[in-house]
C-alpha positions in Angstrom: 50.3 45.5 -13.3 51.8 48.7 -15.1 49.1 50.9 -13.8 50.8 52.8 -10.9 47.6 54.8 -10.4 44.6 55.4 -13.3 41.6 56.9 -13.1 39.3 55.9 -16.2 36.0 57.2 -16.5 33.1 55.9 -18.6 30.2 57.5 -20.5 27.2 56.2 -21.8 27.4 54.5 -25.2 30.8 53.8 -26.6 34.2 53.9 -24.2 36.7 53.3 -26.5 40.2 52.2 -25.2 43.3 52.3 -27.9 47.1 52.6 -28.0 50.4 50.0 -28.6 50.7 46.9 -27.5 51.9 46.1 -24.3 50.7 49.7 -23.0 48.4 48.3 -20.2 45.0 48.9 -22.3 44.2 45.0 -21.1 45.3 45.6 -17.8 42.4 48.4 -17.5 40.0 45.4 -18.5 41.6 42.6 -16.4 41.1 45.1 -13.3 37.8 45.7 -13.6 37.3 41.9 -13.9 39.0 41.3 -10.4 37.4 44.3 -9.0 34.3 42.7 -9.8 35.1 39.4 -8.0 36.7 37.2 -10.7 39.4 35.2 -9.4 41.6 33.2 -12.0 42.2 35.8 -15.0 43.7 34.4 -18.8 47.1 36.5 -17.6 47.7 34.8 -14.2 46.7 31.9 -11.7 47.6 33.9 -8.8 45.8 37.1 -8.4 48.8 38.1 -6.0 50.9 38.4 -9.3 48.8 41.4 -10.8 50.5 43.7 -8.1 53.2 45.9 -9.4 57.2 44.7 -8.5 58.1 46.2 -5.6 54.8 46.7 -4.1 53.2 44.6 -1.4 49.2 45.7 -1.8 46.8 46.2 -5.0 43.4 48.0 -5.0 41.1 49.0 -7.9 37.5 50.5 -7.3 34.5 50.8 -9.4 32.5 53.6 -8.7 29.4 53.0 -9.5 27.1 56.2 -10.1 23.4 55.4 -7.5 21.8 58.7 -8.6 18.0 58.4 -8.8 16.7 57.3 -12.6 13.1 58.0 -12.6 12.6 58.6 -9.4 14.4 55.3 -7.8 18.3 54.6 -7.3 19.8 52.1 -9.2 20.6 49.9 -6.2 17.9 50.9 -3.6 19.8 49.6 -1.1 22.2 52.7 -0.6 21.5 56.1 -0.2 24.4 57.7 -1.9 24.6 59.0 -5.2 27.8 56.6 -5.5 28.5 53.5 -4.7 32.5 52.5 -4.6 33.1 48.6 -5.0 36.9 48.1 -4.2 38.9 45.2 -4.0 42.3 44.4 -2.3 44.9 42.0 -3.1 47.7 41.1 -0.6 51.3 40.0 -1.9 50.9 37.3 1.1 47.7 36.0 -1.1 45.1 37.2 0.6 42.2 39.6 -0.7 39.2 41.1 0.4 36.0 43.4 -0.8 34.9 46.3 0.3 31.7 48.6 -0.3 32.0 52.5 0.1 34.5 51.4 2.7 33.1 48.3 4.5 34.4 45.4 3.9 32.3 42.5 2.4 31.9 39.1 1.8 31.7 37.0 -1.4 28.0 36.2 -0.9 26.9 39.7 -0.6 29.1 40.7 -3.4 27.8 38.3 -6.0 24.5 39.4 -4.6 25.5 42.9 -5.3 26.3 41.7 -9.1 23.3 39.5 -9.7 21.1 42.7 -8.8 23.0 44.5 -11.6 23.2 41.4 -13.6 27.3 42.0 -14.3 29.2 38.6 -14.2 32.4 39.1 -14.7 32.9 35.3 -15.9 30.2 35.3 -18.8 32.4 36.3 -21.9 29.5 37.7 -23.0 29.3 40.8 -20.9 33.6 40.9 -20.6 35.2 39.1 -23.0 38.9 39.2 -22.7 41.7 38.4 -25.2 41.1 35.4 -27.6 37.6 34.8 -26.0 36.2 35.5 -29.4 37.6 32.5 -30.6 37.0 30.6 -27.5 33.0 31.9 -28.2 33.2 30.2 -31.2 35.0 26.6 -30.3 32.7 26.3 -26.6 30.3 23.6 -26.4 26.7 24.6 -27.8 24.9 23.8 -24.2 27.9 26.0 -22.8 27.3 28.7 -25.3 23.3 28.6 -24.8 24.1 28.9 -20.9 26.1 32.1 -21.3 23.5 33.8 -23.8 20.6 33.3 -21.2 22.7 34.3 -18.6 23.6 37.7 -20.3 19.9 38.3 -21.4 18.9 37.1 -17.8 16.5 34.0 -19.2 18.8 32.4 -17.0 16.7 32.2 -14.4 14.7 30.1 -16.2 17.2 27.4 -16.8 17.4 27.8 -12.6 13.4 27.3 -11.9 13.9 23.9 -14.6 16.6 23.0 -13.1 15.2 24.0 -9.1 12.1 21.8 -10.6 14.2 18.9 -11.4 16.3 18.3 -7.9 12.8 19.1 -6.2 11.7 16.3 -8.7 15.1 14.5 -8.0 14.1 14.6 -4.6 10.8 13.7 -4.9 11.4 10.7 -6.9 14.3 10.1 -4.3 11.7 10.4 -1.4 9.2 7.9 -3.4 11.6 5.9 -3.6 12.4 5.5 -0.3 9.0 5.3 0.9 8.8 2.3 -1.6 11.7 0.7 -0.2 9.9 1.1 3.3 6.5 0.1 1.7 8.6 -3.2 0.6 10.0 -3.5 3.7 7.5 -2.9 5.7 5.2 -5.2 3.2 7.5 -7.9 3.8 7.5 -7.3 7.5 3.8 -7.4 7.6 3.6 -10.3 5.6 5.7 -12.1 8.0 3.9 -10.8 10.8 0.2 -11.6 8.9 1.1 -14.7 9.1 1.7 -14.7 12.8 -1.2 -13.2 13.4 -3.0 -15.5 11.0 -1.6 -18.8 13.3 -2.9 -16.7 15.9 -6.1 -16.1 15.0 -6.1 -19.9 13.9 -5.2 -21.0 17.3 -7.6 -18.3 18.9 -10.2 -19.9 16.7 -9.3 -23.4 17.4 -9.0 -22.8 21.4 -12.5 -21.6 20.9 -13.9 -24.4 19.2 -12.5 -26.9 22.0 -14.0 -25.0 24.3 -16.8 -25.4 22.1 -16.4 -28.8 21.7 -15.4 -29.9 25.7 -19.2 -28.8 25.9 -20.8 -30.3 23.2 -18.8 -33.4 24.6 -19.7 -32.9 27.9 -23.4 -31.9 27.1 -24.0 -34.5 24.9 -23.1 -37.0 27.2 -25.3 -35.7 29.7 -28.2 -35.3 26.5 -27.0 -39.3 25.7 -27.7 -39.9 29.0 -30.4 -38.1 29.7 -32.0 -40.1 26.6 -30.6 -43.0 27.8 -33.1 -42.4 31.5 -35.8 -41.4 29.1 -35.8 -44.8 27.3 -35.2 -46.8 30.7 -38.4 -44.5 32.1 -40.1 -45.5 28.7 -39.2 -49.2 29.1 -40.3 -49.4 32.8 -43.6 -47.8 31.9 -44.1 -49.7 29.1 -43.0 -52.8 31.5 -45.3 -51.4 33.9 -47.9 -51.4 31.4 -47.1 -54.7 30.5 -47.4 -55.6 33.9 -50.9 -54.4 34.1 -52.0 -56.3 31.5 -50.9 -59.3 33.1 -52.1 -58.9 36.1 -55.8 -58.5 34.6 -55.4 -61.4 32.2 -54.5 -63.7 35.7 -57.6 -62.4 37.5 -59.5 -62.9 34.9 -58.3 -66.6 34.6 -58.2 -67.0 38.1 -61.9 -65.6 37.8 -62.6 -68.1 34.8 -60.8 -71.1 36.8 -62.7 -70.1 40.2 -66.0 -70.5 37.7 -65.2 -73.3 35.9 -63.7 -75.6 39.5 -67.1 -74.8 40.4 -68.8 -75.9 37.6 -66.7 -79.6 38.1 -67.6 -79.6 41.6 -71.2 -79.2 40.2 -70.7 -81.7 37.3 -68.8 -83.9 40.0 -71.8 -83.8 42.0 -74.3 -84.6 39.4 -72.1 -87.2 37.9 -72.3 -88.8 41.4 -75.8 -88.4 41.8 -76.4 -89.8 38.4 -74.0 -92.9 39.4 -75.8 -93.6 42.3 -79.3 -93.1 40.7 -77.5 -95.8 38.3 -76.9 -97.7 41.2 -80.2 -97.6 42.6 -81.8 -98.4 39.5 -79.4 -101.1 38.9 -79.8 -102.2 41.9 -83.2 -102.2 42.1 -83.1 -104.0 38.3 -81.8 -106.2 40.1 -84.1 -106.8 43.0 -86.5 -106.8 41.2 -85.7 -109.2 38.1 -85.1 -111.9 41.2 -88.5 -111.5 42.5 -89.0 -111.6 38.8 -87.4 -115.0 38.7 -88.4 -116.1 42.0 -92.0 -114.9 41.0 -91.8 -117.1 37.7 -90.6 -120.2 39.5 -93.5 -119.8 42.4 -95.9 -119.4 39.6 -94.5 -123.1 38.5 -95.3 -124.3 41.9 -98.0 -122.6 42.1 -97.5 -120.1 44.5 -96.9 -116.0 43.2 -94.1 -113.7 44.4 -94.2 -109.7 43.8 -92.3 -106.4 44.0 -94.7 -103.4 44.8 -93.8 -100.3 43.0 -91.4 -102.5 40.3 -92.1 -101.5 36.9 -89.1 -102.9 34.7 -89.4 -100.7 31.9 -90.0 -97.5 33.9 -86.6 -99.0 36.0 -84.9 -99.0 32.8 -85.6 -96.1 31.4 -84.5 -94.5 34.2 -81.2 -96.7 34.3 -81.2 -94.8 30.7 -81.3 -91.8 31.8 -79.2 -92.1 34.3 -76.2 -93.9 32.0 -76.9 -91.0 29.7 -76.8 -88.4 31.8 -73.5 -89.9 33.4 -71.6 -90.0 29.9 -73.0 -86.7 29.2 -71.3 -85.6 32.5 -68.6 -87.0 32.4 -67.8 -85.5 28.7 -68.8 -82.2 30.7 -66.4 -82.9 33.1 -63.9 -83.7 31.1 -63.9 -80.4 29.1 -64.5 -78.5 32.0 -61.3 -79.9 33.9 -59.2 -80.0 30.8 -60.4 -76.0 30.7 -59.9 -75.7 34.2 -56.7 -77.0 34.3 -55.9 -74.7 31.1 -57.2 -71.9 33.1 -54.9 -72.7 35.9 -52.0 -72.9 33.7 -52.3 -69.5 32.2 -52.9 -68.2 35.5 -49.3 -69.3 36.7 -47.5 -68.7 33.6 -48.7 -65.0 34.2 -48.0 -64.6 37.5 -44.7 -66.1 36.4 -44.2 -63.6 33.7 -45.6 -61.0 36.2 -42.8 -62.3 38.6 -40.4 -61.6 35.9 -41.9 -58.2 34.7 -41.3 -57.3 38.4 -38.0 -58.6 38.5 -36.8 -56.8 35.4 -38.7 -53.6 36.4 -36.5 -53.7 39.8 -33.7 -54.5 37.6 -34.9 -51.3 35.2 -35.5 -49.0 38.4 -32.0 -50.1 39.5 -30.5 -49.1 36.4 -32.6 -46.0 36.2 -31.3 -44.7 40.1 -27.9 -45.2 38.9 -28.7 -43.4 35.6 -29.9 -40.6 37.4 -26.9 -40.3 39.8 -24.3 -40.6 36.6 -27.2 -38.0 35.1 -26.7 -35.4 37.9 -22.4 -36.1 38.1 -23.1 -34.7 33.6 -25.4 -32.3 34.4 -22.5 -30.7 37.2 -19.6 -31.4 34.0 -21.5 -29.9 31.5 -23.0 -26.5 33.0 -19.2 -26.3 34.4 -18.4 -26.3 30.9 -20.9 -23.7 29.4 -24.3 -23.2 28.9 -26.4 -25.9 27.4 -25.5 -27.5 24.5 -28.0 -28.6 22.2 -26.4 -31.3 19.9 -27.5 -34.5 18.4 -24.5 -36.0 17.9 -22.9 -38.9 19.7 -20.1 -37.9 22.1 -17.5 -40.3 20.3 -18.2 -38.0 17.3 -17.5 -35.1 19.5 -14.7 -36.5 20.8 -13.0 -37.5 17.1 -13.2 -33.5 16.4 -11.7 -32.4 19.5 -9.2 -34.7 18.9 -8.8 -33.2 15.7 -8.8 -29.9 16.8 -6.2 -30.8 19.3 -4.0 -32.1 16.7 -4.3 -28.8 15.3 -3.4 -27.0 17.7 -0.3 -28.9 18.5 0.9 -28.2 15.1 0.2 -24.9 16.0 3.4 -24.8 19.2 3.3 -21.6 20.6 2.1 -18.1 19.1 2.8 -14.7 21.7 -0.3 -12.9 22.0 1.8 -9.5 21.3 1.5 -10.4 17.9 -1.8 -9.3 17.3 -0.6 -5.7 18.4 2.4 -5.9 16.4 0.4 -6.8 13.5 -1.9 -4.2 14.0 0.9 -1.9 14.7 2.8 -2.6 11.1 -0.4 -2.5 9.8 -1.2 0.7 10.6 2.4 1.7 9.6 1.3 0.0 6.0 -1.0 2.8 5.5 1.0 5.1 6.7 3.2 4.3 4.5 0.3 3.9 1.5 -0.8 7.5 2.1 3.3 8.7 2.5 3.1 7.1 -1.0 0.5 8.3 -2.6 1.5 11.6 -1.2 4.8 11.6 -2.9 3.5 10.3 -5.9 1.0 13.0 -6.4 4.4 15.5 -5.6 6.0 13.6 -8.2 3.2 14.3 -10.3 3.0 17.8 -9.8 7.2 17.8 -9.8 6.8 16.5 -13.1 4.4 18.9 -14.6 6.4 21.6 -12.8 9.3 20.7 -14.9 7.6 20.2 -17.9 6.0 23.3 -17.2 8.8 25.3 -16.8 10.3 23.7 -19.9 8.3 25.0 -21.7 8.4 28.5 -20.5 12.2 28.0 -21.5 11.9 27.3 -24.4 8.9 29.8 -25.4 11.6 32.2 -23.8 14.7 31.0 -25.3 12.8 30.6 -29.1 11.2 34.3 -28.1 14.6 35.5 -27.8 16.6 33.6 -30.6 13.7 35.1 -32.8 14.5 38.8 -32.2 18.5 38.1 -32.3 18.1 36.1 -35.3 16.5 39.0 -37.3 19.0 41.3 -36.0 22.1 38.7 -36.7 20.7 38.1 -40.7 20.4 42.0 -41.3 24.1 42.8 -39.9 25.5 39.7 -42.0 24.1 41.4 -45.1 26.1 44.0 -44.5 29.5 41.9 -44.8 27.6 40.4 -48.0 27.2 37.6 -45.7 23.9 35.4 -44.4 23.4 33.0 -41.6 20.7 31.8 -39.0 21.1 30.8 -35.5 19.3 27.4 -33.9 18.7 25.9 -31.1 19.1 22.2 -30.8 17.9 19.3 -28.6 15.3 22.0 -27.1 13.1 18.9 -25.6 16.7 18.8 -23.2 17.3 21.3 -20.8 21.0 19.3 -20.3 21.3 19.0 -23.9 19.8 21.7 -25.4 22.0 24.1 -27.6 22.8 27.2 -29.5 24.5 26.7 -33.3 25.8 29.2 -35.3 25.3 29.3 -39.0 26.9 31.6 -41.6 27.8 31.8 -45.3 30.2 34.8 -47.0 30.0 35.6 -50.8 26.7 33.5 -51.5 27.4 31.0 -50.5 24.9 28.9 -48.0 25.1 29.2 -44.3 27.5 26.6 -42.7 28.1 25.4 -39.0 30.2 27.3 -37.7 33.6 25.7 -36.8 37.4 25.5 -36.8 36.8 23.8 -40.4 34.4 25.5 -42.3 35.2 29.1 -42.1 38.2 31.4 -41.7 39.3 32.9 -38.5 38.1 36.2 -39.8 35.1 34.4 -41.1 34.2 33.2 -37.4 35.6 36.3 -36.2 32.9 38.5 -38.2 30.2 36.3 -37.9 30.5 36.2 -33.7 31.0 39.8 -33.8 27.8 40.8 -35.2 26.5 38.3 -33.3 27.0 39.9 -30.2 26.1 43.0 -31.6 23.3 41.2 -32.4 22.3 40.2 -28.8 23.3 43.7 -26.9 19.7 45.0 -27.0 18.6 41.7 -24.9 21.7 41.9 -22.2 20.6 43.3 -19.1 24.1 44.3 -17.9 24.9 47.9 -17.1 28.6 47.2 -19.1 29.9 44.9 -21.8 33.5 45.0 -22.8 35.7 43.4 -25.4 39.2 43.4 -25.7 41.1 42.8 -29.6 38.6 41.3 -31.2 39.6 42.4 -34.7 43.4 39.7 -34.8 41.9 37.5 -37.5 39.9 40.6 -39.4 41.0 41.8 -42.6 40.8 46.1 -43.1 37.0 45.9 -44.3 35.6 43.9 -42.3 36.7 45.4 -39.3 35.9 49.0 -40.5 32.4 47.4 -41.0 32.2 45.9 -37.4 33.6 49.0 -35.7 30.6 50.9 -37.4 28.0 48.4 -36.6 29.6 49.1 -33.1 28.9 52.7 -33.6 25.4 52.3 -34.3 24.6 50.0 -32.2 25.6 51.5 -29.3 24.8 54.8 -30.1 22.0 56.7 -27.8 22.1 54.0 -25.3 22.5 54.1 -21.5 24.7 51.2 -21.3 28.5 51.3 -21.2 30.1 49.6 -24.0 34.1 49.3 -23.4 35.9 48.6 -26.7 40.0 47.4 -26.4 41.6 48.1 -29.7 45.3 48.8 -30.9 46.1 51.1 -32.8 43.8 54.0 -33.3 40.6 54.1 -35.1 39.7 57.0 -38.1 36.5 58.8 -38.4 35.8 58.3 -34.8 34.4 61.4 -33.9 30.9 59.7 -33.5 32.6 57.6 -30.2 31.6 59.9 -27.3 34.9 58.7 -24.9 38.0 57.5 -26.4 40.5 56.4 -23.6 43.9 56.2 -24.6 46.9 54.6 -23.0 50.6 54.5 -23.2 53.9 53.0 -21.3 56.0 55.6 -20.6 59.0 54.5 -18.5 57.3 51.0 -17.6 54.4 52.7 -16.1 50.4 53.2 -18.3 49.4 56.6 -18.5 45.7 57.4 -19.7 44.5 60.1 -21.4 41.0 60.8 -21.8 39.2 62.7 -24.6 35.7 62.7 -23.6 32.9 64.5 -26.3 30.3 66.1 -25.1 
């Protein structure tokens, strides 16, 4: 700009730069911005503007001194005593960084600067032109942001908000390893039920197999029965058959007696008839000579039978007509016996003929049962082993039947499907434990967070503590109070940091556009900051015309709380003012600047 060539030193404590308007004291502050890496500036858009008319290349260097405090350098990681951090700009555009002479890049220099913690784009450590007011209209979160950068809480903020895309990421990962649960539940479900019809038809194939043996074996077992009872039946016809044949001998005996006993009675019924006949006869003989006898008598003469004795003759006729109708009742109830007898005898050795005829019939039946028998047996131990079952085969055969139907309904189910059930299912606990696993991380994720939160805000309500006792005793000063508060601290994203102050009495206010004065918000941001210096880690903090909107008193009573607060300290405070400043003999490095011919000169008056 109009700095041909300046060399500005800095002290510890106070560096205060003065002189006119327009005599490149800004300038001095606007280089050390974009030698510290800041690219857009509040006086151009195009860093290649800053380079004087007529001139084609701009440099400015900080010199940073790296001689050992304590014992240790500054920035261990050079050996000098002084480090040199320059930075080019090209009229063509371009620009570049260099350390002690070695070109950079923007990573290691905002490396270099975080070390140091000097940003130049936190208005906190360098705040240019009209950045007081700016302070004062930001956004509360924005304004919270810059103070916990300055006093390096920011890291903090960082870990939280580290903690919160790790926990953004974790809930992203559960999230996806729910969709794939669902997925992959839905797939399994699908393939369950595959494997289910599977198993269904595995289990159904095995009862028919089941089955086709109980069938076959329980024909053979019907049939096997179905011997036993024609085996029973012949026995018992056999039996049977027995019986009979001892009943007919023993009626073939009893007839054989009882045809002897009418040959006997037969006999003796003849006998008696012709011992009836005799007698008769001899009755007979003898009642003529009787007669004859009686009719010689008449004439005189005298006829007899020897040995005729007519009542002895008959009594024997007696005897013998008794003994005949004795005998012949005898006979009658032996033949009608006999005849009996013989009829039993045939009717059994016709029911004999037809027990043998039925037991041929039987043994028939049973041969062929036995052959059918041995054709089952074959069928059934083809089938399986034996089969003990005591139902019927046509109730065998309505189940497999059944079970056929079944298995119809069934069509036709890949084996594969077992393993690709297995497979998902396997993948479902994968997927379970993938779960549970991210859950537990979003669990901890969580607690990280909250954790961390609350480390902030412990921090954060630490630090607003200490500069809120500071900012109330500098206010009373200006006759003034205020407080300082943080809102929405439960909200990292929405948490803030609100200004309060009251002048002359009255009660501390919000501070806004509305509410106070521009000197008002001026003062009140001012000892603010000087409020927060003891907690900013930076090496330098600079302001430029902060005092526009401050009436005489006021700034005569900032400018000494400037003073003292910077007095004995190590850091480098840069102060831009116009004009010139009495009773400043305590300020231990006034810089002053003038145009002279459209080019800055500096003078410096440095106390020892």
């Amino acid at each position: 700009m109009s700095h041909s060539y300046s060399r500005i030193p800095l002290k510890q404590g106070l560096n205060l730069v003065c002189g006119p308007n327009g005599a490149g004291k800004s300038s001095i502050l606007l280089g050390l911005s974009v030698a510290l890496g800041q690219t857009y500036t509040e006086r151009s858009r195009r860093l290649s503007d800053l380079i004087q008319r007529g001139k084609d290349l701009a440099r400015v260097s900080v010199v940073f001194d790296n001689s050992p405090l304590d014992g240790k350098r500054p920035l261990p990681g050079f050996s000098s005593d002084t480090v040199v951090l320059s930075r080019y700009l090209s009229r063509d555009g371009t620009y570049w960084h260099e350390i002690n002479s070695r070109s950079i890049t923007k990573g290691e220099l905002l490396r270099f600067l975080k070390h140091l913690s000097l940003n130049p784009d936190n208005m906190l450590i360098i705040m240019h032109q009209n950045m007081v007011d700016t302070f004062g209209a930001i956004d509360t979160r924005e304004r919270l942001k810059l103070v916990e950068e300055a006093v390096g809480l920011h890291e903090y903020r960082e870990n939280i908000l580290s903690a919160m895309q790790k926990l953004s990421h974790t809930l992203s990962e559960e999230e996806a390893v729910k969709r794939l649960l669902e997925k992959a539940e839905e797939t399994l479900r699908y393939w369950e039920g595959e494997y289910q019809r599977l198993k269904r038809k595995r289990e159904l194939e095995r009862r028919r197999v089941e089955l086709e043996a109980e069938y076959r074996w329980s024909r053979y077992l019907r049939k096997e029965e179905e011997l036993g009872e024609l085996e029973a039946e012949m026995e018992e016809l056999q039996n049977q058959l027995a019986e009979l044949r001892t009943e007919a001998e023993r009626e073939r005996r009893r007839g054989g007696e009882l045809e002897g006993e009418v040959g006997r009675l037969e006999f003796e019924l003849e006998a008696s008839y012709e011992e009836l006949i005799a007698g008769e006869r001899l009755k007979a003989e003898g009642e003529v000579y009787l007669s004859l006898s009686g009719k010689l008598s008449g004439l005189g003469g005298a006829l007899s039978l020897p040995g005729y004795d007519r009542e002895r003759v008959e009594a024997k006729i007696g005897e013998a007509r008794g003994r005949i109708a004795r005998l012949k009742g005898e006979l009658s109830e032996k033949r009608k016996a006999y005849v009996e007898t013989r009829v039993r005898e045939a009717l059994l050795e016709l029911r004999q003929d037809l027990l043998r005829r039925e037991m041929d019939s039987l043994s028939g039946e049973a041969r062929r049962t036995r052959r059918e028998l041995e054709v089952l047996r074959k069928e059934a131990e083809g089938a399986g082993g034996r089969v003990e079952t005591k139902r019927k085969p046509q109730e065998v055969l309505e189940e497999l039947k059944v079970v056929g139907a079944h298995l119809s309904t069934l069509g036709e189910v890949s084996p594969e499907v077992e393993q690709m059930y297995l497979n998902y299912r396997a993948t479902m606990e994968e997927l379970k434990e993938r779960a549970r696993v991210a859950e537990e991380n979003r669990r901890r994720a969580l607690e990280e967070v909250e954790e961390r939160k609350r480390r902030w805000r412990r921090e954060v309500e630490k630090l607003l503590g200490q500069v809120r006792e500071e900012y109330v005793k500098l206010l009373e000063r200006v006759n003034a109070g205020g407080d300082l508060k943080l809102v929405n601290p439960e909200d990292i994203e929405g948490a803030g940091l609100e200004l309060y102050v009251g002048f002359r009495g009255t009660s501390p206010q919000l501070l806004d556009a509305y509410t106070q004065s521009g000197g008002e918000r001026t003062t009140a941001i001012m000892l603010f900051l000087l409020a927060l210096q003891k907690q900013i880690r930076s090496p330098l903090r600079a302001i430029d015309e902060f005092e526009t909107h401050l009436d005489p008193r006021n700034r005569e009573a900032i400018f000494r709380s400037i003073i003292e607060a910077t007095r004995g300290e190590r850091v480098q405070y840069l102060v831009i003012t116009p004009g010139y400043l009495l009773g400043v003999e305590e300020v231990p490095n006034i810089v002053m600047v003038q145009n002279v011919g459209g080019t800055s000169q500096v003078r410096v008056v440095t106390r020892a």
